[in-house]
C-alpha angles and dihedrals in degrees: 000000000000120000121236118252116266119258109260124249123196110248115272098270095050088047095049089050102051081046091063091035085061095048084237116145119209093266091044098062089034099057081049090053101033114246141084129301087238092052086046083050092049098050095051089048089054099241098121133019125217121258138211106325109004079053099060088039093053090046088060104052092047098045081053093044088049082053098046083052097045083051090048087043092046091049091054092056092058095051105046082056092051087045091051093046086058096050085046087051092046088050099053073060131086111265114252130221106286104233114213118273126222116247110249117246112243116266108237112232120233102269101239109236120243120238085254102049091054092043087060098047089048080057103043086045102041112023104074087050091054101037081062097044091047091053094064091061093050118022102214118102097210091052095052099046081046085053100050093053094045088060092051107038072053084051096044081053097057092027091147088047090046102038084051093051112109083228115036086162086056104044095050083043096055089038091054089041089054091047099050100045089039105127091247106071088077090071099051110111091238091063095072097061105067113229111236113285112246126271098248120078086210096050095044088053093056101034083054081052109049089046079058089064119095106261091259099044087056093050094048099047075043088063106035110038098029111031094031105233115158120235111271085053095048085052089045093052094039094051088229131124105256093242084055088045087055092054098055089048098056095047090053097047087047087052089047100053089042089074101020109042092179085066107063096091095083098223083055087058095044085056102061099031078068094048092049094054096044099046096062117080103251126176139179129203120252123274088252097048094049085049085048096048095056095034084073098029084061085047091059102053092045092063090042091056090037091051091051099045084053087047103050083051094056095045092051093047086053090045093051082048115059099026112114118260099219138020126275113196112230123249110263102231110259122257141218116255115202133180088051112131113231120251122263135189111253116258120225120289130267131239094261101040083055100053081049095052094045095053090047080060096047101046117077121262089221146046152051089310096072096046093050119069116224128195124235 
């Protein structure tokens, strides 16, 4: 059995455009097809493609948005043409007597936002969102507002990288995701003293089940369920095949509804994972605090960097220094000799070593007599 061809789209760019000619937002165009405004966002920047019926569904509201733009296009024309025939017709006039214009009044030009001024409106638009998302994966208010500037004051480090990202929202959210779940948290000292449960029965007993789940199956039901993302972006965040990303999914949502059995209907889920999350008071730090933040968390490791360059330097000039400049070859251990005899004092001399010793004193030490040989 051979599948039909897939209905084709125009390219991103082409998607995003008849989109604006239309005076459609995002939303807007995603509650008319079905899906989500990030999926929406995702299709127009080219990172995923639709599949099966939203497909077909997205095909056909761009093919009648092409022909509502080919219709506007078409009536401009007209026009212009009318509008040409008119100025042909005044012209076969005489010309009358030009009245004075007024001059037209110059057109102000949109102010360019500094980096800091987008950084903070990333920050006003995006953090409280996060700071309660993050909040689900870890259940500890403090961690998850830490997490959150950390992802940011990351984020105020690399600012160009950032700014020029197709998902700012998205880079600072999987930054402050890997921060909170990283395996180290467990040891800070804080981590042993459990933050207050929250009010709700409802909400404790989710919140208690959601912290059962494995670090990844939390993040993805996270994505997915809470945030919104589609499949094929829940797989890109998470680093994970999207066969892999399902069934985590699956296996969340099955771990979920085991002790929860309202929330097996998956709009349910993604209900009161909002009202969880909204019902805790949850605050972020202002945008200058968080600059600030990582303004002196980069200083520090400046001067870090900086001692220990300076350090190693002084260590290897000491070491140049006071190494030695040849080689000395090393002892070789000492040994045992045996088989020596032992010293002793002499003894007194005998009747012939003294008439030898006598007759060395009375010969002379010098001359001819000892050079020639005599015989005796």
């Amino acid at each position: 059995m051979t599948r039909s061809p897939a209905t084709p789209l125009p390219p991103p760019k082409a998607r995003r455009r008849l989109r604006e000619s239309a005076a459609l937002t995002q939303p807007q165009l995603a509650t008319r097809v079905g899906v989500t405004p990030a999926t929406v966002r995702a299709w127009e920047s080219g990172r995923t493609t639709p599949r099966g019926r939203k497909r077909e569904a997205y095909a056909k509201l761009l093919k009648t948005l092409a022909e509502e733009e080919a219709a506007r296009l078409a009536k401009q024309e007209q026009e212009r043409e009318r509008e040409r025939e008119r100025e042909r017709a005044r012209e076969a006039l005489p010309a009358p007597v030009p009245e004075p214009k007024p001059e037209p009044e110059p057109k102000s030009e949109p102010v360019a936002l500094t980096p800091a001024q987008a950084f903070d409106a990333l920050y006003a638009f995006s953090a409280p969102a996060l700071v309660r998302q993050t909040f689900l994966l870890t259940g500890r208010r403090e961690q998850a507002r830490e997490s959150v500037e950390r992802a940011f004051q990351t984020a105020w480090e690399r600012w160009p990288e950032v700014a020029r990202d197709r998902d700012p929202v998205g880079w600072v959210r999987a930054t402050a995701y890997e921060y909170a779940l990283s395996p180290w948290q467990r040891f800070r000292p804080r981590h042993r003293h459990p933050e207050p449960p929250p009010a709700d029965p409802g909400d404790r007993t989710l919140l208690n089940t959601l912290l059962r789940l494995p670090p990844r199956h939390r993040r993805t039901l996270v994505l997915y369920d809470g945030v919104g993302l589609d499949l094929p972006e829940t797989a890109a965040e998470t680093e994970a095949s999207t066969p892999a990303t399902a069934n985590r999914l699956l296996h969340a949502r099955e771990a979920v509804a085991g002790r929860l059995p309202a929330l097996a209907d998956p709009r349910v889920l993604h209900r009161r994972l909002a009202e969880l999350a909204s019902n805790e008071r949850l605050r972020a730090a202002e945008p200058p605090a968080v600059r600030g933040g990582g303004e002196r968390r980069a200083r520090l490791r400046t001067r870090a960097a900086i001692a220990f360059t300076v350090a190693l330097i002084g260590t290897t000039a000491l070491t140049a220094r006071t190494a030695p400049t040849h080689y000395e070859p090393p002892v070789s251990p000492g040994q045992a000799v045996r088989g020596v005899p032992h010293k002793v004092a002499p003894g007194s001399l005998s009747d012939e070593e003294l008439e030898l010793r006598q007759k060395l004193r009375d010969q002379m030490q010098d001359g001819p007599e000892r050079l020639s040989p005599r015989l005796e």
